[in-house]
C-alpha positions as a printed NumPy array, in Angstrom:
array([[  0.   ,   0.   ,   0.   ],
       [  1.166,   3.571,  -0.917],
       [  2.143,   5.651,   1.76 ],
       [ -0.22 ,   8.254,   0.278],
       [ -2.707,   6.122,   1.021],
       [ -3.116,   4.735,   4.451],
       [ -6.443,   6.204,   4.754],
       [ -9.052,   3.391,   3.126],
       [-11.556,   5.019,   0.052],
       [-14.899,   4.461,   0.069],
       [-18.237,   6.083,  -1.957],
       [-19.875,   8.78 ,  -0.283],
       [-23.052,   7.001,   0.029],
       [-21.538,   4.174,   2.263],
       [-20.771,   6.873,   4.664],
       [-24.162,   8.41 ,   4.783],
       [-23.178,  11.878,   2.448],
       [-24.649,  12.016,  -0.759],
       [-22.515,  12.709,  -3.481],
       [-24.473,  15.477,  -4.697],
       [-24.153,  17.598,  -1.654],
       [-20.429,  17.437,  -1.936],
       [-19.968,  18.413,  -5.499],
       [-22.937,  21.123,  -4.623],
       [-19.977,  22.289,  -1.858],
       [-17.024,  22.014,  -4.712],
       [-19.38 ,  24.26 ,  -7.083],
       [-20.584,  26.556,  -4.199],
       [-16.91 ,  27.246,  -3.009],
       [-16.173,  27.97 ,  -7.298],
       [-19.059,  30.344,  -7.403],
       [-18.432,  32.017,  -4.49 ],
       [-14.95 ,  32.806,  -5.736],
       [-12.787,  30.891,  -2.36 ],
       [ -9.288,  29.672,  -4.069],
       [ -9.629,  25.782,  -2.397],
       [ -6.037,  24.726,  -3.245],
       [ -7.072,  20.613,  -1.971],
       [-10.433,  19.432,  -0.014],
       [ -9.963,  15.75 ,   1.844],
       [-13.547,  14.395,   3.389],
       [-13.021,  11.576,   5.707],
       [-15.864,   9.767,   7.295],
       [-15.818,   7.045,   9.828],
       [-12.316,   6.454,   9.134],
       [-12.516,   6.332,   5.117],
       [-12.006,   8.954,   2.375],
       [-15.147,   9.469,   0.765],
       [-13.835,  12.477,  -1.451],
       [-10.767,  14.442,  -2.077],
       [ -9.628,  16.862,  -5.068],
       [ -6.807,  19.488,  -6.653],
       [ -7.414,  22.264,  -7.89 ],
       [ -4.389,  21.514, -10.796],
       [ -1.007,  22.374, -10.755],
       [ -2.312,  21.43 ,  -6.692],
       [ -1.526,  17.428,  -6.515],
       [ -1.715,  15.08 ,  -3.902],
       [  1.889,  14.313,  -3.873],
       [  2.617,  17.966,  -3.259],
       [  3.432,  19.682,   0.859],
       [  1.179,  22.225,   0.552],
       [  2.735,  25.293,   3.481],
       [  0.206,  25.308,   6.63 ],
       [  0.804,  28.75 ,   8.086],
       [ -0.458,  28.564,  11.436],
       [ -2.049,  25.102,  11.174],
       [  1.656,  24.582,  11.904],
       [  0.935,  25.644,  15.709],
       [ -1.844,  22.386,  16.227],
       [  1.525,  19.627,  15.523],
       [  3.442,  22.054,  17.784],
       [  0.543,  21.69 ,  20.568],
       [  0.651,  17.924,  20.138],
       [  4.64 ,  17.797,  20.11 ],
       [  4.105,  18.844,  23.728],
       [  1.434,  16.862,  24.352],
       [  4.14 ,  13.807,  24.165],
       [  6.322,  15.735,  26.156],
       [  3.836,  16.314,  28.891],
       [  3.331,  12.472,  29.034],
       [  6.531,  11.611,  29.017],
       [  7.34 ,  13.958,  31.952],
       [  9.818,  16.094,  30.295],
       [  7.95 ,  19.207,  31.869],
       [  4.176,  20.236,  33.061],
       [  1.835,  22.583,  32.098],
       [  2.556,  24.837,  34.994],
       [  6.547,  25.54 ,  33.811],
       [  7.565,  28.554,  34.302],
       [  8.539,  29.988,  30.42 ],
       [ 11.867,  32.383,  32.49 ],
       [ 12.95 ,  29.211,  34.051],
       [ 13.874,  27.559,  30.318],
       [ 15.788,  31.278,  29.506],
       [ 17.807,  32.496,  32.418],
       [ 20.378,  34.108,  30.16 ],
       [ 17.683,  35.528,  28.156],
       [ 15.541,  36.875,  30.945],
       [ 18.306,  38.842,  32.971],
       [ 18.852,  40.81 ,  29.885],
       [ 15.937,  42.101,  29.851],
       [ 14.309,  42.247,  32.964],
       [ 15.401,  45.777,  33.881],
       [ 13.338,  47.322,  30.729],
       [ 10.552,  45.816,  32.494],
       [  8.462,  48.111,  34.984],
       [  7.358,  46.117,  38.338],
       [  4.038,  44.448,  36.8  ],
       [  5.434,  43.652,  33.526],
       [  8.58 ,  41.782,  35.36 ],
       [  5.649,  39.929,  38.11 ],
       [  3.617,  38.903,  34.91 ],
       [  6.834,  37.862,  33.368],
       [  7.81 ,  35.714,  35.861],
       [  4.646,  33.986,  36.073],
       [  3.787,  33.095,  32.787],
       [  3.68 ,  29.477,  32.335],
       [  3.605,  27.045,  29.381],
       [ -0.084,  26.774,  29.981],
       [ -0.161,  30.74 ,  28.791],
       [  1.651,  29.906,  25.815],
       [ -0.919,  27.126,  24.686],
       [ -3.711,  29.27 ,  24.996],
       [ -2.686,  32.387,  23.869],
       [ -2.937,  33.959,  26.91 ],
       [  0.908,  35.493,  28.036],
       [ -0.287,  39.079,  28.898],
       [  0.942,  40.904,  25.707],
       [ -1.174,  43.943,  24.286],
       [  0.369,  43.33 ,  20.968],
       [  1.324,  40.09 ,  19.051],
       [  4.965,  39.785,  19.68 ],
       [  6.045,  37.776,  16.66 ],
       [  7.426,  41.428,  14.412],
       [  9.481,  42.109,  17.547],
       [ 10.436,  38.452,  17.92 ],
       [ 11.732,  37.735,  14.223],
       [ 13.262,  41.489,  14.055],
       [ 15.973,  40.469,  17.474],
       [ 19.076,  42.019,  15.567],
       [ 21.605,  38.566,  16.74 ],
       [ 18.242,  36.21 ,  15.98 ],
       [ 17.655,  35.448,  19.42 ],
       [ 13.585,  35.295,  19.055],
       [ 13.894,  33.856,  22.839],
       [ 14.96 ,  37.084,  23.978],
       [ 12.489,  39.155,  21.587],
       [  9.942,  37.618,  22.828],
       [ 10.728,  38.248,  26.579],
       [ 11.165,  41.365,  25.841],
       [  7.842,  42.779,  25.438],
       [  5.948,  44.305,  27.881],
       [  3.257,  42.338,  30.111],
       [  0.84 ,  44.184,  30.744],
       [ -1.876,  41.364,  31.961],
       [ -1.786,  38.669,  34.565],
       [ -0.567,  35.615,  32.486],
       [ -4.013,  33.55 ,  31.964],
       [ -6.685,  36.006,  31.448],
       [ -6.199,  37.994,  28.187],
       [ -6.605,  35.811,  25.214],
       [ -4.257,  37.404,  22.093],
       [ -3.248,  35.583,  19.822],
       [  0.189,  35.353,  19.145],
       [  2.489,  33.167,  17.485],
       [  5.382,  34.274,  19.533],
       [  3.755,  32.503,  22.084],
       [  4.303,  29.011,  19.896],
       [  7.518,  29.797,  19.227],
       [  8.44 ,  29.341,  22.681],
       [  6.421,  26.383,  23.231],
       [  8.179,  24.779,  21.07 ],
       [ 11.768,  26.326,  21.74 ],
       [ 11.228,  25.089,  25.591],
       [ 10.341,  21.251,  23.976],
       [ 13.375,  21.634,  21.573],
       [ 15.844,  22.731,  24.582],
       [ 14.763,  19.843,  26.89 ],
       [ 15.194,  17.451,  24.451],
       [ 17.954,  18.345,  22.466],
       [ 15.444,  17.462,  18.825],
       [ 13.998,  19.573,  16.701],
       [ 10.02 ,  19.185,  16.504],
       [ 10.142,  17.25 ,  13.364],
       [ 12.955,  14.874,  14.649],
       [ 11.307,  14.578,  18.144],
       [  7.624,  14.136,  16.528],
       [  8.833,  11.304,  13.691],
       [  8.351,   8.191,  16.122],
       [  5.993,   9.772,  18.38 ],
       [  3.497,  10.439,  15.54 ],
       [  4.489,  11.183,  12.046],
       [  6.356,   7.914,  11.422],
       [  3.037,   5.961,  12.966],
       [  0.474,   8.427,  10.979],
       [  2.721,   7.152,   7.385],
       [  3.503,  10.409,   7.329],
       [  6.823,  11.131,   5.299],
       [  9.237,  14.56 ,   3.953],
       [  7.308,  16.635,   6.388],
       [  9.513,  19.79 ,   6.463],
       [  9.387,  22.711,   8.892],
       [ 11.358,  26.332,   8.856],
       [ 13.789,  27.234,  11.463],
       [ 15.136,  30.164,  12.994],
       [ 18.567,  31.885,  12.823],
       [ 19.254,  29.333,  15.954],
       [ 18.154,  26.337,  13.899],
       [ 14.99 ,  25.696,  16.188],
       [ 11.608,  25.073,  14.287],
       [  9.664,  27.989,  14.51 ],
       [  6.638,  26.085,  15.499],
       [  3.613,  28.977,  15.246],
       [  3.778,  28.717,  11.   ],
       [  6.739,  27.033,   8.658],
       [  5.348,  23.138,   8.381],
       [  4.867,  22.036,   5.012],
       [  2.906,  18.88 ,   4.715],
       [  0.394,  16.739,   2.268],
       [ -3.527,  17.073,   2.181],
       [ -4.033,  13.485,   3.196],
       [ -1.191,  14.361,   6.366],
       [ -3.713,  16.903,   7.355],
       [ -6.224,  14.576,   7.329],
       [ -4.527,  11.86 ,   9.219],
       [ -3.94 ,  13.938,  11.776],
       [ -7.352,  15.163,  11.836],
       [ -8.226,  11.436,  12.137],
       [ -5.538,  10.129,  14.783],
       [ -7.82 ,  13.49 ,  16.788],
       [-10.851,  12.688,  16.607],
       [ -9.957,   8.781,  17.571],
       [ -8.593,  10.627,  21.022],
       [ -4.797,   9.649,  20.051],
       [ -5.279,   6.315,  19.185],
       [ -4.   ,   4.923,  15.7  ],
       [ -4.352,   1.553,  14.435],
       [ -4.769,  -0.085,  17.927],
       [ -2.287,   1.728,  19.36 ],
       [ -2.842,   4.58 ,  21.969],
       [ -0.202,   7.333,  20.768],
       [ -0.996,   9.92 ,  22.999],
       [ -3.226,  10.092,  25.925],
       [ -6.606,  10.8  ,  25.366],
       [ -7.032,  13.361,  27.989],
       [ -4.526,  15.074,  26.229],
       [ -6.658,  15.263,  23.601],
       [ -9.479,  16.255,  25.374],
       [ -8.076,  19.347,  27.116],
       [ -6.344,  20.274,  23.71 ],
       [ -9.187,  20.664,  21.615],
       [-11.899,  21.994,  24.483],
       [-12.558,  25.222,  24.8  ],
       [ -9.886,  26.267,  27.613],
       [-10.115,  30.369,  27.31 ],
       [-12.968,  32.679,  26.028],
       [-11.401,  34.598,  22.369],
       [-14.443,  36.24 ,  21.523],
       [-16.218,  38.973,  20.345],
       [-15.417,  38.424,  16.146],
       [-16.999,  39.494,  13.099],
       [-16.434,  35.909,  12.226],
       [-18.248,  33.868,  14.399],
       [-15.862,  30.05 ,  14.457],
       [-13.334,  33.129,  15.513],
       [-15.106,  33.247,  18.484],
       [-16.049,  29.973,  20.42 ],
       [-13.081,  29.624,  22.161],
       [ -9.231,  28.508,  22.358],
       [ -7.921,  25.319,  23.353],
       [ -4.224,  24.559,  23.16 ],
       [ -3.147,  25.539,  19.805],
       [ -7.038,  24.653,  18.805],
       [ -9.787,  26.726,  17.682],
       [-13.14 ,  25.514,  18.681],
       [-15.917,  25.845,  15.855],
       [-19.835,  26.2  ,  15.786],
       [-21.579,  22.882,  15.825],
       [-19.544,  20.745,  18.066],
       [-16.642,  20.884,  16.016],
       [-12.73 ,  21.695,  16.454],
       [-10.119,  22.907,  14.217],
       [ -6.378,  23.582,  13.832],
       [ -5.958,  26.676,  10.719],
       [ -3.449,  28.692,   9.074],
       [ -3.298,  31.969,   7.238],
       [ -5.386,  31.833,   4.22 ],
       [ -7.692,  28.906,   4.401],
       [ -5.674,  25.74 ,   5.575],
       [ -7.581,  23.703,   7.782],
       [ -7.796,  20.599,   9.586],
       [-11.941,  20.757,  11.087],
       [-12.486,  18.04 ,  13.074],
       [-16.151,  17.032,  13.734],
       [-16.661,  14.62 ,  16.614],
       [-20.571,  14.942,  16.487],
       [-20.42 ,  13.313,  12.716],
       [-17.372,  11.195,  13.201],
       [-15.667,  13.297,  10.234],
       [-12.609,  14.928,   9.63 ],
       [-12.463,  17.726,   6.911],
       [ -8.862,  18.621,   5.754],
       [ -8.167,  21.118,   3.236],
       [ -5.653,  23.648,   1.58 ],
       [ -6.538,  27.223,  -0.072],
       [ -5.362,  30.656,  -1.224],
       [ -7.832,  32.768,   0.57 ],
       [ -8.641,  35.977,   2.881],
       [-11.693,  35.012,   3.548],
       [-11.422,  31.848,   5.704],
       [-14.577,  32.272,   7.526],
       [-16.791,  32.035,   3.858],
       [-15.015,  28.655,   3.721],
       [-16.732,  27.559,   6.957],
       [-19.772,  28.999,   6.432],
       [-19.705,  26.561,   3.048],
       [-18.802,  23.734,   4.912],
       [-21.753,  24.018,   7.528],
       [-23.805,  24.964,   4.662],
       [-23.22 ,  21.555,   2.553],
       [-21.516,  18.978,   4.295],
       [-22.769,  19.165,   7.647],
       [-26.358,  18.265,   6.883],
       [-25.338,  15.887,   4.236],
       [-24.084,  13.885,   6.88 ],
       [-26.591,  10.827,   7.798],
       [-25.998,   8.576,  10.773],
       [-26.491,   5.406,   8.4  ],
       [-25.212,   4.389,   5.103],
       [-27.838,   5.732,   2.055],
       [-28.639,   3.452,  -0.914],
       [-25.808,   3.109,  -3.646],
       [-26.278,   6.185,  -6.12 ],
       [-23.314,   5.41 ,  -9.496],
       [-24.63 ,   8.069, -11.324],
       [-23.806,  10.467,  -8.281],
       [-21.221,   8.928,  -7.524],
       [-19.616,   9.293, -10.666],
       [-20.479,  12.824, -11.657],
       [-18.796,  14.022,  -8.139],
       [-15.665,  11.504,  -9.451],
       [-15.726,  13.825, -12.615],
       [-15.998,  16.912, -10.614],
       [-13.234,  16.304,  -8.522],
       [-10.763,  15.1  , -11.387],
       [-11.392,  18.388, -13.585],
       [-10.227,  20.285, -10.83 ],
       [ -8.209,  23.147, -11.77 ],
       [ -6.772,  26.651, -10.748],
       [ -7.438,  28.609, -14.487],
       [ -4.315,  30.043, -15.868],
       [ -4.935,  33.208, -16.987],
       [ -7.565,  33.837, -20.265],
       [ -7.504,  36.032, -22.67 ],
       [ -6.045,  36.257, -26.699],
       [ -2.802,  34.312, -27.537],
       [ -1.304,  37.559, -29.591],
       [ -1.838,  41.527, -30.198],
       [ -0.578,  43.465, -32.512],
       [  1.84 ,  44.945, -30.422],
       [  3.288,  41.467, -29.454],
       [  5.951,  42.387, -32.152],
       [  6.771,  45.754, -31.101],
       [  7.846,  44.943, -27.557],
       [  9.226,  40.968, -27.608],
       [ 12.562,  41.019, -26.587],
       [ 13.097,  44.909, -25.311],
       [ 13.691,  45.371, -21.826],
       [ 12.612,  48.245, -19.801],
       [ 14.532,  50.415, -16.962],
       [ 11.889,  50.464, -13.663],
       [ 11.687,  53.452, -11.576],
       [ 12.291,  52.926,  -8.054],
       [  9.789,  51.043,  -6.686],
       [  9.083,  48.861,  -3.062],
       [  9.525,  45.422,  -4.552],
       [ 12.855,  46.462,  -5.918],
       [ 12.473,  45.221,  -9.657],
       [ 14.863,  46.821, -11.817],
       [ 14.436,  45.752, -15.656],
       [ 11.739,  43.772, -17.113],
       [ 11.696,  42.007, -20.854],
       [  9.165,  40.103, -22.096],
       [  9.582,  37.712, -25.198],
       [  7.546,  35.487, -27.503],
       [  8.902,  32.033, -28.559],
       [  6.3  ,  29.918, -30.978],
       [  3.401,  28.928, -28.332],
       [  5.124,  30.489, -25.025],
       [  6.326,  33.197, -23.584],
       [  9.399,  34.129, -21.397],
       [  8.754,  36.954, -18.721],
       [ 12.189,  38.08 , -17.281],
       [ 11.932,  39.798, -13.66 ],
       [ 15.712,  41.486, -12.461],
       [ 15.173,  42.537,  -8.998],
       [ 18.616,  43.588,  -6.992],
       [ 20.776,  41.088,  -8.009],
       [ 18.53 ,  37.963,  -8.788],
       [ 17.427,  37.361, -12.475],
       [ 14.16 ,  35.205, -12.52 ],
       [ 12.701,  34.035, -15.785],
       [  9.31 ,  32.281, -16.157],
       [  8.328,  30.217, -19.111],
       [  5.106,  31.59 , -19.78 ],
       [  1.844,  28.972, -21.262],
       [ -0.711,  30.826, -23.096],
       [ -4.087,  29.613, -22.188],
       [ -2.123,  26.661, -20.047],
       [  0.391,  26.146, -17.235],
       [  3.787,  25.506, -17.718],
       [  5.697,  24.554, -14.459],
       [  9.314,  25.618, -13.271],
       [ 11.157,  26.738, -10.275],
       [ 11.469,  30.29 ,  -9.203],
       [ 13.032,  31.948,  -5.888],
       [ 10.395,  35.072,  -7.106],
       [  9.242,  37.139,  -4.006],
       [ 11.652,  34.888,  -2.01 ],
       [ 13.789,  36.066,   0.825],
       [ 17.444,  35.54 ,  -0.231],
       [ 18.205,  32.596,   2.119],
       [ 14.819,  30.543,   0.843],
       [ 15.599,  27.825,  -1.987],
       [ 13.635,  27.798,  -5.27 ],
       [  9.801,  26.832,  -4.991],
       [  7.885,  25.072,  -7.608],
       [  5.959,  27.406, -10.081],
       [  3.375,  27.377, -12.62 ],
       [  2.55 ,  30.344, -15.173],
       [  0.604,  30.89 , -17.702],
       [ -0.225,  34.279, -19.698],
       [ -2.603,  36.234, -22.184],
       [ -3.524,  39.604, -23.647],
       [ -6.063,  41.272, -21.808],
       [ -6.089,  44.07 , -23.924],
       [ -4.014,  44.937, -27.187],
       [ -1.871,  47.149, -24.848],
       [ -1.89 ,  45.172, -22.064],
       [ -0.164,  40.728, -21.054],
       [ -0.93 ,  39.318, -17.881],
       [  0.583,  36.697, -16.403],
       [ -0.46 ,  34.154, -13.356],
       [  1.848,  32.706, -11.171],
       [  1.13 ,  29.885,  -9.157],
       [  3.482,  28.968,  -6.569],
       [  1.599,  25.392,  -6.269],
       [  3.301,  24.076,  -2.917],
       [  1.768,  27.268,  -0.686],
       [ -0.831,  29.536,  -0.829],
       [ -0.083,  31.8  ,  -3.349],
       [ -0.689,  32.525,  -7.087],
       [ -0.129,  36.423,  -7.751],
       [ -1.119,  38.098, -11.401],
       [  1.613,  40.446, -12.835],
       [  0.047,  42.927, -15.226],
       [  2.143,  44.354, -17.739],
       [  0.899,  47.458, -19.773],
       [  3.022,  48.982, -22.896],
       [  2.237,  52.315, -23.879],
       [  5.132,  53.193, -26.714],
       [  8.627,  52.623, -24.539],
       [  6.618,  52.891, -21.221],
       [  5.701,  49.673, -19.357],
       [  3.947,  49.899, -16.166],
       [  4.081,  46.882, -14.097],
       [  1.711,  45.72 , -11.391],
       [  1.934,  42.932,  -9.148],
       [ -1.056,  41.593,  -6.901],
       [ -1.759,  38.726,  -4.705],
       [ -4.546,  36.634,  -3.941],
       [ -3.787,  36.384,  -0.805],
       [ -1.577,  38.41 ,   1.822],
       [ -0.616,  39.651,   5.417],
       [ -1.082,  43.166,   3.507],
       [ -3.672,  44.763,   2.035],
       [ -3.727,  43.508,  -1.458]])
């Protein structure tokens, strides 16, 4: 058996979902414009659908954001139960070095709250900060994040103020790493990964070579949904107990108050690294719509991947169509069903970009490159070409050249380091282009192994070019 598939398949209908009120949630999440990257549906235990939206593939780590922080969460569960610390550990005792430097820009409450925050404040985003520390953590000028984080002011008794704060997971983690001498990922392999079949799980570190734990783990839909799984059977896999249940339990219950939100599964409360949702259910999520919902009421697990802002539209979708499709006994066989959702699901695909294969001034400008004023991306030159059925967009920005073979009306997949920071390696990306206008190529790029896939805009007006890049999906305004 492939490793991608540990999880056994089975029709919709043998679950008790009808396949026509999943593909109604496929087409519902197209029409209402939500970028799903991957959607995995497991019921009692068995797949029952899953889909990507192409270049998206199952064989692809898709990057989890802050889904990331749920795996850090149960990284300490195992450490709790193997009595490597407790929930009550004081976060200054695991940073003595780190702490005296700072404590004297402390006033007298910040330094009390400081001293009492424990790792149960951490879990539950509740350490006292006013303001996320993570900017001030990541910006420490020798990459100490330890001692950024320490650093900030605590204004709030440790245990009362829910913010959330990946800072805070960052030192989870940290303390875990220090005690043990692993990083997550090498401390989490025989502990859970390992059993799960899950395999090439990577995870970003910091300038001290710790996983960052809050965001930076890169995994596969169907890992998601293992995990989601090995969850909702209270940290038992294949007749083995993993991780003890009441672990589990306290994890994913509601353990501090988060509310009010304009989004309401933003504001039923915070477990340890969990989110609790509307209608019984649980979730870890990261940044822009990747989610692991857990659903103990239906013995489901929904595990999926996306390039969104609007994360709480993807919920509402989900309670809209799946939730009542779920029946609590198997309905009568339905092929045709069945195999119009199989159709659905294998014509999935991100579009590349429409539009006409030539203009006019296709000649005029193929091959000439263009001087950028100064600008906050930092792109210097630009030349665009045309090659038979193709094109080549070539990006200079500081010192890096990147060059994109371009499909017209069709992806064609490379590597780029694009919008990279200079110490990241190449990602995979796809990009296709078309005229818009006569005066006017766009081009989508698809950086198929995370969240993103940005449309550059290029518009010639005689030796003029104006360039515009935006994203589908950012920490900015877009």
């Amino acid at each position: 058996m492939s490793t991608l598939r540990v999880l056994p398949r089975t029709q919709p209908e043998a679950a008790g979902i009808a396949s026509a009120a999943v593909e109604a949630f496929v087409h519902a999440v197209e029409r209402a414009g939500v970028e799903l990257h991957s959607v995995m549906l497991v019921r009692h235990g068995q797949v029952v659908a899953e889909g990507w939206w192409h270049p998206y593939g199952p064989e692809l780590r898709h990057q989890l954001y802050s889904l990331s922080k749920s795996f850090t969460s149960t990284a300490l569960g195992f450490a709790v139960q193997e009595g490597w610390l407790t929930l009550d550990a004081r976060v200054v005792d695991h940073f003595p070095a780190e702490t005296a430097a700072v404590l004297a820009q402390h006033d007298a409450t910040s330094r009390a709250n400081l001293e009492a925050m424990r790792l149960w404040d951490l879990l539950t985003m509740t350490t006292g900060h006013d303001v996320d520390s993570t900017g001030a953590v990541v910006a420490d000028a020798e990459g100490n994040w330890a001692r950024g984080f320490l650093a900030q002011p605590v204004p709030h008794r440790p245990g009362t103020h829910f913010l959330y704060d990946s800072g805070a997971t960052y030192m989870a983690g940290r303390i875990l790493q220090q005690l043990t001498g692993q990083r997550l990922l090498t401390y989490l392999n025989p502990r859970l990964l390992a059993p799960l079949g899950i395999r090439g799980a990577t995870w970003e570190r910091c300038p001290r070579g710790f996983d960052t734990g809050g965001w930076g783990l890169n995994l596969r839909t169907e890992d998601i949904a293992r995990f989601g799984q090995f969850l909702l059977q209270q940290g038992s896999w294949q007749g083995r107990q993993l991780l003890d249940p009441a672990w589990i339990a306290a994890a994913t219950a509601c353990q501090i108050p988060n509310g009010p939100s304009d989004n309401p599964d933003w504001a039923q409360g915070y477990g340890f690294q969990f989110w609790q949702c509307r209608h019984g259910a649980y979730r870890g999520d990261g940044a822009f719509g990747q989610f692991c919902v857990v659903m103990p009421q239906q013995d489901a697990v929904l595990a999926m991947t996306a390039g969104t802002p609007t994360m709480q539209r993807v919920l509402d979708l989900v309670w809209e169509h799946l939730l009542p499709a779920m029946q609590p006994a198997p309905l009568p066989a339905d092929p045709d069903a069945a195999a119009r959702l199989a159709r659905c699901l294998a014509a999935l695909r991100i579009p590349p970009q429409p539009g006409a294969v030539t203009s006019p001034l296709a000649a005029q400008i193929t091959g000439r490159t263009y001087r950028m004023a100064d600008n906050d991306q930092g792109i210097r030159r630009i030349m665009l070409e045309f090659v038979d059925d193709q094109a080549q967009l070539t990006v200079q920005a500081g010192r890096a050249r990147h060059r994109f073979a371009v499909g017209q009306g069709a992806w064609i997949l490379g590597k780029s380091r694009y919008d990279l920071r200079p110490w990241q390696a190449a990602r995979r990306v796809a990009a296709s282009g078309a005229w818009v206008a006569a005066d006017t190529y766009r081009v989508r790029l698809c950086f198929y192994e995370t969240p993103y896939t940005p449309t550059l805009t290029l518009r010639f007006a005689g030796d003029t070019l104006t360039f515009d890049h935006c994203d589908n999906a950012a920490f900015t305004p877009l």
